[in-house]
C-alpha positions in Angstrom: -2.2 -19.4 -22.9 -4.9 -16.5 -22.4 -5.7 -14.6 -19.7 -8.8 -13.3 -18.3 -8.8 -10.0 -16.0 -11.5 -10.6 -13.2 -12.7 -6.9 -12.4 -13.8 -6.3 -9.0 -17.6 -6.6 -8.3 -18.6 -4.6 -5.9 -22.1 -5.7 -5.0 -20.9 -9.6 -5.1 -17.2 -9.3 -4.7 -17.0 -12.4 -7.0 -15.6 -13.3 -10.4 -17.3 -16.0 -12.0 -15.2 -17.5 -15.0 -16.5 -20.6 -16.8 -14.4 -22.8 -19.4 -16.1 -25.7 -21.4 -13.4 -27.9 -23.2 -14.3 -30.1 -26.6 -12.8 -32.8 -27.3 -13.3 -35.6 -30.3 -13.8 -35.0 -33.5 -17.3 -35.1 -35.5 -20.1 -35.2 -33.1 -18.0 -33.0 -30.3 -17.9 -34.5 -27.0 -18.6 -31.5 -23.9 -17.1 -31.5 -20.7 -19.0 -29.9 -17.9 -18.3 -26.4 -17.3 -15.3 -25.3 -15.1 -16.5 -22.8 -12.6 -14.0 -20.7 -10.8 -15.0 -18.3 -7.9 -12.9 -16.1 -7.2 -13.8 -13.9 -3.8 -12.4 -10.7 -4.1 -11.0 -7.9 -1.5 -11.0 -5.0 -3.9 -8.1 -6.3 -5.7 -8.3 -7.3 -9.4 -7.2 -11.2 -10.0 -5.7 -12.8 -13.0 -6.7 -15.9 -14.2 -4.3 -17.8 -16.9 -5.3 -21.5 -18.1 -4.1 -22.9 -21.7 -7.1 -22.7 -24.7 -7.1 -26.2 -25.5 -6.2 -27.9 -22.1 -8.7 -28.7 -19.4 -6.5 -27.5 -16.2 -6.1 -29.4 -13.2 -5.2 -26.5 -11.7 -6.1 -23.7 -12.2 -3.4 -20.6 -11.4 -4.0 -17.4 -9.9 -1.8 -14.3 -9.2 -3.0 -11.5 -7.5 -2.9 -8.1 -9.1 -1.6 -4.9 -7.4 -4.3 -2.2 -7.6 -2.9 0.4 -5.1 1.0 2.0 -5.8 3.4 2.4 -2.6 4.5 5.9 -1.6 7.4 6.7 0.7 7.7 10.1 2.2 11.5 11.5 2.5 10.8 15.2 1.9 11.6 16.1 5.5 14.4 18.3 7.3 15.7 15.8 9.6 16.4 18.8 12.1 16.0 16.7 15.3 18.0 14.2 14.0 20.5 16.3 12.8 21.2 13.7 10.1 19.3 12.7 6.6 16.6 10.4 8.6 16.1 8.2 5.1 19.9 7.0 5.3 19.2 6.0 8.6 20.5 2.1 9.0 18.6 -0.6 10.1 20.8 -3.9 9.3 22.5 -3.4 6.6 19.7 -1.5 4.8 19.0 2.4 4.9 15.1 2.9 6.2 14.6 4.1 3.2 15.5 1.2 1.1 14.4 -1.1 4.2 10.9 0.5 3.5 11.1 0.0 0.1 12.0 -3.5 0.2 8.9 -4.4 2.1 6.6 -2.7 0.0 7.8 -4.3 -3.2 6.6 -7.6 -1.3 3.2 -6.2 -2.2 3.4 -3.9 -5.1 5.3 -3.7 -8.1 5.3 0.5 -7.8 7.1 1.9 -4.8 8.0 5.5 -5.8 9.2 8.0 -3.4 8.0 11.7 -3.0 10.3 14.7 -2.0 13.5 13.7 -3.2 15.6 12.5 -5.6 17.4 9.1 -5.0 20.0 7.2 -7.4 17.7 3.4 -7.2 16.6 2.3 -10.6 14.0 0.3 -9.1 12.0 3.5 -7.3 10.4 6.4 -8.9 10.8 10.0 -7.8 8.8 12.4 -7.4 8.8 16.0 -5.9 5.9 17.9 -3.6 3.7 20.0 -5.8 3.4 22.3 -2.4 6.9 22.6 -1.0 8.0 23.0 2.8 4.3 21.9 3.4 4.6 19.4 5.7 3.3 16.0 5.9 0.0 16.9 3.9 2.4 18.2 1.3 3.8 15.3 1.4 0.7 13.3 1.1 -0.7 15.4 -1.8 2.7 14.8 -3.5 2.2 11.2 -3.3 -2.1 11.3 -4.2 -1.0 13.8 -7.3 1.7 10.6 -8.7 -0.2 8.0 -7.9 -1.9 6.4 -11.1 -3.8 3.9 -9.7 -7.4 3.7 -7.4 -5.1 3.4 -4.3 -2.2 4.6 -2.7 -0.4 3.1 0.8 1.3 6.1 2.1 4.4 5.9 4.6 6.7 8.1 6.2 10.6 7.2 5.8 10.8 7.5 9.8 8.7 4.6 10.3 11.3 1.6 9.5 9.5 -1.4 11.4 6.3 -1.6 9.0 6.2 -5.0 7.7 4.2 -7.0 5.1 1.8 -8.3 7.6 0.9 -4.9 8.7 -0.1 -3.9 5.2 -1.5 -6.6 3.7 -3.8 -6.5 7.3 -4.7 -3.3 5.9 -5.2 -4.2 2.4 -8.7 -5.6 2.4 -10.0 -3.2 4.8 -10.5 -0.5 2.0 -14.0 -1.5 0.5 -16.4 1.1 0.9 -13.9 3.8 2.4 -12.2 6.5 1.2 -9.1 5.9 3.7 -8.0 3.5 6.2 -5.7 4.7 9.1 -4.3 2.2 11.7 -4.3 3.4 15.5 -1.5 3.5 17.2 -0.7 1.9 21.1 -1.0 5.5 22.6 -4.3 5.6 20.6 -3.7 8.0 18.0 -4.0 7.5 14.7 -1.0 7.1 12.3 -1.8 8.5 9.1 1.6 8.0 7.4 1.2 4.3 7.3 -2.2 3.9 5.6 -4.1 3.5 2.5 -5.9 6.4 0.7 -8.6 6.6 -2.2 -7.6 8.7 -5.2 -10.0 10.1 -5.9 -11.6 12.1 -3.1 -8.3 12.5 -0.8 -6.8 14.4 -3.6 -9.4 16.9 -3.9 -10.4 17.5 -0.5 -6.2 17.7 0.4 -5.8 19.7 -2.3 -9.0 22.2 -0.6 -7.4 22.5 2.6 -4.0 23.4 1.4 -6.0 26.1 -0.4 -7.1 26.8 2.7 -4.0 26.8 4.6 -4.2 23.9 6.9 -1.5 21.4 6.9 -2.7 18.0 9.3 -3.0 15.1 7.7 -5.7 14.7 10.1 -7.9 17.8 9.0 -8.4 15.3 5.7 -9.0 12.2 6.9 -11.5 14.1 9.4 -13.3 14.9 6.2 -13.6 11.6 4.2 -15.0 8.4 4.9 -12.1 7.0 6.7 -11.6 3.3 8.4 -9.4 3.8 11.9 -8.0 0.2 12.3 -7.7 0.0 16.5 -4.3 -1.4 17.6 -6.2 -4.4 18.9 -6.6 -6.0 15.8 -3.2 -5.6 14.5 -1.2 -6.5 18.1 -0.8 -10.1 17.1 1.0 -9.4 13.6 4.6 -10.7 14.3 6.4 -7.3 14.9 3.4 -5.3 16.0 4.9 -3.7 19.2 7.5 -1.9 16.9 5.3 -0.6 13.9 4.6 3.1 14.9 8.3 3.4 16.6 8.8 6.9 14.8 12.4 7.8 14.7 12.9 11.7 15.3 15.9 12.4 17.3 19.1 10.3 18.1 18.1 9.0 21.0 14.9 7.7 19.5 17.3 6.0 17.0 19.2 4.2 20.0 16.3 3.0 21.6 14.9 1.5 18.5 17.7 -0.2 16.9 20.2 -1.0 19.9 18.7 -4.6 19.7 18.3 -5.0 15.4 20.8 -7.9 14.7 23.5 -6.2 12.5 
């Protein structure tokens, strides 16, 4: 077998691979050309085909290019209880979270705390006690790929759907932020470019301001409207932030156990 990485194009958002088999011996008989296109959504696609067969089919796997981040640096003082150990099931949100984002990426590391889970990295704030665009810097400064989806351990419904609805959005932008019902945005449940979040976060923390929205207010950011997520199975539950006990009743009292 050999494999051939299909970078993304940007201008075409195509891969074009071709494979000529020979076969006989002496005078070599050719084959027409194989072409494979391969339409790309900013992710980079693997192609794998054995050197000396002509495939019937041809198999593709999808490449992660963006790292998951959960955020679990809080204080949990309305809740009056670690918010990450939360139970949803028979999961903790935090491992709930995780286990959705591994559907999607093979990195899933989370910032602000240590947690004994061989399967998740750890990382800690590089600005402390600076709220949620600490937290976001934390996860920007760890992240070692283009991309990073960024989510808050208090939002436990997210589902696959909603981020791989999110996923192919990114081309062209710098962020992509989905609104919320109420119409605001949710900025801890949403992708963000490297590149120019960390160094206009890391300017504003200079600076002393501490909204996730005073950066995504200064990139090129996407805001998704509800509208075109509501039909994802689970949609009327993705932005149920859990702050106090009470919001923990009201979201979970009907969760099959």
């Amino acid at each position: 077998m050999f494999f051939i990485d299909a970078e993304n194009h940007q201008e075409e958002h195509r891969a074009t691979i071709s494979f000529v088999k020979e076969i006989g011996q002496g005078n070599a008989v050719r084959r027409p050309a194989l072409t494979l296109l391969i339409y790309l959504q900013g992710v980079k696609t693997r192609v794998n085909f054995p050197t000396w067969e002509f495939p019937s089919i041809v198999e593709t796997r999808t490449m992660d290019q963006f790292e998951a981040f959960i955020l679990a640096g809080g204080a949990s003082s309305r809740m009056g209880t670690d918010k990450a150990q939360l139970l949803i099931g028979n999961e903790s949100f935090l491992q709930h979270i995780a286990t959705v984002l591994f559907a999607v990426t093979d990195r899933v590391t989370v910032v602000g705390r240590d947690i004994n889970d061989n399967k998740l990295s750890c990382v800690k704030d590089v600005y402390s006690q600076w709220g949620a665009l600490g937290g976001l810097h934390g996860a920007l400064t760890a992240c070692k790929s283009e991309w990073a989806f960024i989510v808050a351990c208090d939002l436990p419904f997210i589902t696959q759907d909603l981020v791989q609805s999110l996923l192919p959005k990114r081309s062209g932008h710098d962020a992509v932020v989905p609104i919320q019902p109420d119409n605001r945005p949710q900025p801890l449940c949403a992708f963000y470019r490297k590149g120019p979040c960390l160094k206009r976060a890391t300017e504003l923390i200079q600076q002393d301001f501490r909204r996730p929205l005073d950066l995504l207010e200064s990139v090129d950011t996407l805001w998704i409207p509800f509208t075109d997520l509501n039909q994802l199975p689970g949609a009327e539950k993705f932005f149920v932030n859990i702050n106090t006990p009470e919001d923990y009743y009201e979201a979970t009292r009907n969760t099959a156990h």
